[in-house]
Structure formats: C-alpha cells, structure tokens
N, C-alpha and C positions, 0 to 999 in steps of 0.2 A: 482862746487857744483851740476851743473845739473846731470854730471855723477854718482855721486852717488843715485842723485834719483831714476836716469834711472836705476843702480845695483842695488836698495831695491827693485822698483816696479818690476824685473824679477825676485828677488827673492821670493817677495809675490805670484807672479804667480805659481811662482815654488811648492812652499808646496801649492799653496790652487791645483794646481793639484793631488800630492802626493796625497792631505786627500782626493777627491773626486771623482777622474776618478779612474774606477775598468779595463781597457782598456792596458795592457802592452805597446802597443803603447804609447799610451799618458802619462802612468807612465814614458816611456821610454824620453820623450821629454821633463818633465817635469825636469826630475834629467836632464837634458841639460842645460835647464834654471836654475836651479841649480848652476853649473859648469860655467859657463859661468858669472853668478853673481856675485861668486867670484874671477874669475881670472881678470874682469873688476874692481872688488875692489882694487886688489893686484896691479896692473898697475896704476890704478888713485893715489894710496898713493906712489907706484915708483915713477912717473912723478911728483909729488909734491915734491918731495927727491933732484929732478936733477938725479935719479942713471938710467944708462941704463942697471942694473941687473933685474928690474921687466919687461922689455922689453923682454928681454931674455929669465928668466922663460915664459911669457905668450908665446912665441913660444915653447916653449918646450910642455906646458899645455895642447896648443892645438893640436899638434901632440899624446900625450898620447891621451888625452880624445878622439880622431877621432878616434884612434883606440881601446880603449872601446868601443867606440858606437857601430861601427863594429864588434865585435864579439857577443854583448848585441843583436843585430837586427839580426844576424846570428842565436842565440838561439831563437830567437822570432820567426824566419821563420822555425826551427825545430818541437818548437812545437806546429806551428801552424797545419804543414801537419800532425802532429802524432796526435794529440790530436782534430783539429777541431773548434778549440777555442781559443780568448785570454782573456776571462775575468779572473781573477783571482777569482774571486767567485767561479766559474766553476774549477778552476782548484785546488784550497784549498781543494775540497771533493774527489781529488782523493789521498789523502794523505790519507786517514780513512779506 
C-alpha cells in the first residue's frame, strides 16, 4: 500500500511541475517523474498478480524512457546554444 503512495505523491509532483516550472529542464524532469509514477503503478499491481510480465515491461519501460530522455535533453542543449534560453515564455514569442 506504501508503494502506491510513494506513485501518487511522484505523480502530484509531477503535474504540479508541469503547471508551474516555465524551465524545459524542470519541465523535462518533471514528465520523468511522470513516467516513472506509472510504470511504478504497472509493476506494484504485476507483483500483486504473482505475474513476472509487469517485471519485464518495466525493463523494457525504462530502456525506452532513458532513451527519450536522451534525445529530449539533446534537443534541450541544441536549443539552448541557438537560442540562449530555456524558458519557454521566451521561446513561445519567437513563434509570432
């Protein structure tokens, strides 16, 4: 039962990042925690199952997601050197 705590309270973190850090970094960490809150859900209700298939996905999960992150923080360092910035406020006006 703890574990699920422990996956709601990363998930609250999660969106109250989303709504209020304007920081692509932090947005970037934020959908981690995210991620990470659900595939800790997927695994808690596998293991409740007895089935070693949600064991299985959550390796697979986190080999994708490492490597979304990795290309997400590759783009982050592109346009930090082009542009100068990662606030997303900042970078919303150069769409206009």
């Amino acid at each position: 039962m703890e574990y699920i705590i422990l996956s709601m309270t990363l998930l609250a973190i999660g969106i109250y990042g989303l709504a209020t850090k304007y920081d692509l970094i932090k947005l970037l960490i934020s959908i981690e925690l995210i991620t990470i809150a659900a595939s800790m859900n997927f695994v808690i209700f596998a293991s409740s199952l007895n089935d070693a298939l949600g064991q299985a996905f959550m390796i697979l999960a986190f080999s994708v997601d490492t490597c979304i992150t990795a290309v997400a923080l590759a783009l982050v360092i592109i346009v930090y050197r082009k542009l100068g910035t990662l606030d997303i406020r900042e970078l919303s006006k150069l769409k206009e």
